[in-house]
N, C-alpha and C positions, 0 to 999 in steps of 0.2 A: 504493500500500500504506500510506503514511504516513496521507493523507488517512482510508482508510477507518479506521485505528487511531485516528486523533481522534474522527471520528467515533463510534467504540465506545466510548472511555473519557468520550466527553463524555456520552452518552446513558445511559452503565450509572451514571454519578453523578449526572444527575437523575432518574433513577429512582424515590429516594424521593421527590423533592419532586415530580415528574409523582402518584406514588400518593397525595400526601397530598392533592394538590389533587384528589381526590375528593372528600374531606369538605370543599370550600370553594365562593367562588360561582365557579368558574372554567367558562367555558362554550364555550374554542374547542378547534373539535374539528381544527385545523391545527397551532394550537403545542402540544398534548400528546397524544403519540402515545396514549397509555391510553384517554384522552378520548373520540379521533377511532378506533377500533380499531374494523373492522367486525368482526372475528370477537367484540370482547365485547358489542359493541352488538346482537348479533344475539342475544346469550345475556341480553339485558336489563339491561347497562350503563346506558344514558341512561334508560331508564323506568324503573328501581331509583331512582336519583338524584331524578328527577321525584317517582313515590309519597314518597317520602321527605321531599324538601323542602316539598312540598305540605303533607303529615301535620304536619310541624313547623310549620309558618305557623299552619296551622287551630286548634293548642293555642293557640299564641300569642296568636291574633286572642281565643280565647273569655276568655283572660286579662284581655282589653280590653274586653270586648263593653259593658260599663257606662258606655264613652265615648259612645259616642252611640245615636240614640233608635231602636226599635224598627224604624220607618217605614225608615231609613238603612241599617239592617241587612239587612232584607229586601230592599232595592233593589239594595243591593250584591252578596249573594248571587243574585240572579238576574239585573243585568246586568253587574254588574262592574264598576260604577261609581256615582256619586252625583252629583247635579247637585243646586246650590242656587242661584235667582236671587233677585237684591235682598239677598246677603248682609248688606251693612250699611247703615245708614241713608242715606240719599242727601245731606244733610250729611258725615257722616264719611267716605262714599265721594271724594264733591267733593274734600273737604280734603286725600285721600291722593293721589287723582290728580294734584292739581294740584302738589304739596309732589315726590311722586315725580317727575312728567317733568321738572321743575323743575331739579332738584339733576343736575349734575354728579358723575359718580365714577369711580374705576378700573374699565377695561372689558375683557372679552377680548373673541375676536369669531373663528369658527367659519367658512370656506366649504365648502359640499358644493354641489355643482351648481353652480348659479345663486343660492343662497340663501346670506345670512348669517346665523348666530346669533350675536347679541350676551348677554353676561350679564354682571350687576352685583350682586354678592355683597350680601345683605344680611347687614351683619356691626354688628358694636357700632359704629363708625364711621359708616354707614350709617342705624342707629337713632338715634344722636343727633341727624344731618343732618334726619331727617322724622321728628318725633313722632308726623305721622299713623299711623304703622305700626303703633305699638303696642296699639288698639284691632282692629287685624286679625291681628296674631299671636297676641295671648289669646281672640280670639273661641272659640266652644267650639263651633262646626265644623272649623275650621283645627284645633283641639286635638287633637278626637274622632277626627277622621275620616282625618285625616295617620297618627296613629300607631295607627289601628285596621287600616286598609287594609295597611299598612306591616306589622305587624304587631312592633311597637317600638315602646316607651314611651321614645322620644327626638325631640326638637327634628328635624326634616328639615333636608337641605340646601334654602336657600333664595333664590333670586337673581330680580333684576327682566332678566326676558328679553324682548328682542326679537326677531320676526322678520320678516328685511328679503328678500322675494322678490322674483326677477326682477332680482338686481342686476349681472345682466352675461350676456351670452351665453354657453350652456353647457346640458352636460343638464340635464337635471332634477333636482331634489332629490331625493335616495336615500331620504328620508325620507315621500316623500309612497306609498311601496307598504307593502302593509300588511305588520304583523310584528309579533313578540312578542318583546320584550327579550332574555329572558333563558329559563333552563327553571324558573325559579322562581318564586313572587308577586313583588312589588315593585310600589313605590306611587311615582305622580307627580300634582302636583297644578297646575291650572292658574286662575289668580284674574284675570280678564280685566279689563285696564284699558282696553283700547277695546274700540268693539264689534265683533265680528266679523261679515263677510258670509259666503254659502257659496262663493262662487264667490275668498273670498282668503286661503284656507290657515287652512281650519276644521280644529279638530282631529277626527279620525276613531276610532272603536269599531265592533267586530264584540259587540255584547250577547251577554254568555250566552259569550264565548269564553275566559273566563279558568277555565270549571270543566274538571277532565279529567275528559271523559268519555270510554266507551271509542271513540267514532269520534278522538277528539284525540290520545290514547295509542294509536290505531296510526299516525296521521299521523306521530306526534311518532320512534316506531320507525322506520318509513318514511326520514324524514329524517336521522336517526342514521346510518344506513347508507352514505348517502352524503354525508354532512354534510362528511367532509372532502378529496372530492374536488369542490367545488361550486365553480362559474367564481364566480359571486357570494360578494364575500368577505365581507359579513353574513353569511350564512347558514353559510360556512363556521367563522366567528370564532363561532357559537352564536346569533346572532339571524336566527330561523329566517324568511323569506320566504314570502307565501303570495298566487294571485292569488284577486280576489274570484270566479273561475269557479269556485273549487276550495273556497267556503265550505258551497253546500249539500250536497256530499258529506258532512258535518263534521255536518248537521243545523244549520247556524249562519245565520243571517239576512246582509243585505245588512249595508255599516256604516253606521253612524248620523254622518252630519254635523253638528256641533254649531252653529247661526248662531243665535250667542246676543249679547245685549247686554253693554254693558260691567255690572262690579258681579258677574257669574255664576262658580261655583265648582263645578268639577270635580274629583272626586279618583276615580283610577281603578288596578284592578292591569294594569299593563303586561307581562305574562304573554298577558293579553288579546291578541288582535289588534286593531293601531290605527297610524294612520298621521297626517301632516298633510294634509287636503288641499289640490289644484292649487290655483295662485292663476291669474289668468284678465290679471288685471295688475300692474305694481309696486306692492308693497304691504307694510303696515309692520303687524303684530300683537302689540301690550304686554301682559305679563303679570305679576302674580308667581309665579313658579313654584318648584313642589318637588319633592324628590323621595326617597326613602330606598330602598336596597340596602345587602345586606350578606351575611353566611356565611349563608345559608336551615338551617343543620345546628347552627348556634351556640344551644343552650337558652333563654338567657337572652334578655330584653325590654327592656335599658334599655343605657345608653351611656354606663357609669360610670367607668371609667378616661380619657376626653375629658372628663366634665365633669367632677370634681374636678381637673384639668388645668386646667381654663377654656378649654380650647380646641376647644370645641365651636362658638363663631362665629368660630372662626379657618380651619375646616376647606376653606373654598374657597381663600384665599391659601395655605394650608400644602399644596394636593394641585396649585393651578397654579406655585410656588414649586417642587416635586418634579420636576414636567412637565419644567420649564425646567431645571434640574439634570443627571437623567439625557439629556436632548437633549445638553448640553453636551459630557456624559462619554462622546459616541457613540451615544446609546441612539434611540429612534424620535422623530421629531418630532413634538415638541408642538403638538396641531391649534389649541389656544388659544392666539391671538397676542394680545399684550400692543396694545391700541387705545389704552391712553392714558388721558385722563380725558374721559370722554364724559357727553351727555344719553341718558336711552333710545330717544329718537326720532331721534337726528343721523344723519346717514348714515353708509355705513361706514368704518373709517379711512381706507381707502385706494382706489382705482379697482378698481372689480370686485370688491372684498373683501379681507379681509387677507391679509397677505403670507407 
């Protein structure tokens, strides 16, 4: 009797805050009972949320649409992505490759499966370490295309990512089936410092999958429904799972495997289905990578209370610093382990991945 009165006075006090994160980007349909409620999902909970955040991106993006050039635009709207090779000149590309794998920095470092992800903040500390950078952070694709897709006239999170497969027996990387982030746009971008093959964990797109169309917005119902009774806890946590047998129902193409050279720039909305793909053997893929998420419901387009702060390239140490905090205080463990001061190519910190 006790238990179930906690349980009611715990649940009738997050109440509001379960309703407010309606209007936020919160997407697991297991920790907020509202969220995950077949009986409102069935009354058009999650595809209200969907129409809605979508509609707000689309203002947003037209806001921006003058970032970049016509050709980009259109590419984007019909595949949902952009691809630019030979971004920068093959000098300057040289100088940053080399200046990047070079430099030693603070690392975290990610295991799922068998795979590590390593990332190294590119923050002021960072920029001063490789000037090369700064001719690829002004470049005005990175500019254009980051905060059009994103739909925010702000700086992306930006880190030199590696990933290291096959680094120990185990399943598979969770990350190589295809899915879609979140139920709203979001932008990540991917600036390959080597090259990739197909066969060693190419990044993966379903073209054309980030628009909602109506065969999307009934899958996307479909899955609400049962979203949070789902054994797999992506899809129950809101990162919905999809096999490719179940694309052309959807009207949606096979995915496109990217084996591209090094120098090529991808920016894409992760709304999108998209996956990494298999790697065939151990293998090491450098990038710089981005990415920007935020409230899809929020009006505004810029990120003005963090940068009058100055702490807008502080944002990776101030959200892995948090991590490490609430773990402290009891709270979930932080999957970013502190690696130490790493190169982007070193192996990982420890046997089989971090600890």
């Amino acid at each position: 009797m006790t238990v179930d009165l906690k349980t009611s006075l715990g649940a009738l006090l997050l109440a509001p805050w379960r309703t407010l994160a309606l209007l936020s980007s919160a997407k697991s349909f297991v920790d907020n009972p509202i969220l995950g409620s077949r009986w409102l999902n069935a009354r058009g909970l999650h595809v209200g949320r969907l129409r809605l955040a979508h509609a707000m991106t689309h203002a947003r993006r037209e806001r921006l649409a003058h970032r970049v050039s016509p050709e980009d635009r259109a590419a984007f709207e019909r595949d949902g992505f952009v691809l630019r090779r030979e971004l920068l000149p093959p000098a300057q590309f040289a100088a940053l490759r080399e200046q990047l794998l070079a430099q030693a920095a603070p690392a975290r470092e990610m295991l799922q499966g068998d795979t590590v992800t390593r990332r190294i903040a590119v923050d002021a500390a960072l920029r001063r370490q490789v000037p090369a950078l700064q001719p690829f952070i002004a470049h005005p694709a990175w500019q254009g295309l980051t905060r059009y897709v994103a739909g925010y006239r702000r700086e992306p999170w930006v880190y030199v990512q590696s990933i290291l497969s096959q680094t120990r027996e185990a399943p598979p990387d969770p990350q190589t089936h295809l899915h879609a982030d979140t139920f709203h746009p979001t932008m990540k971008a991917w600036y390959f410092l080597t090259d990739v093959a197909e066969d060693e964990g190419p990044f993966c797109y379903v073209p054309g999958s980030h628009r909602l169309t109506p065969q999307r917005l009934a899958w996307e119902q479909a899955m609400s429904l049962r979203a949070s009774e789902q054994a797999d806890r992506y899809s129950a946590r809101g990162s919905f799972r999809i096999a490719e047998a179940e694309l052309a129902a959807l009207g949606l193409p096979p995915p496109r495997r990217f084996a591209v050279p090094a120098n090529t720039l991808i920016v894409a909305d992760t709304f999108g289905f998209h996956a990494r793909g298999p790697s065939a053997r151990p293998s090491t893929r450098i990038e710089l990578w981005g990415y920007d998420r935020r409230n899809p419901f929020w009006p505004g387009s810029t990120d003005g209370g963090l940068a009058l702060l100055g702490l807008t390239g502080r944002r990776p140490a101030l959200y892995w610093r948090l991590l490490d905090t609430l773990e402290r205080w009891g709270g979930r463990r932080n999957p970013w382990r502190d690696a130490g001061r790493l190169t982007a190519g070193a192996p990982p910190a420890s046997p089989g991945g971090p600890a």
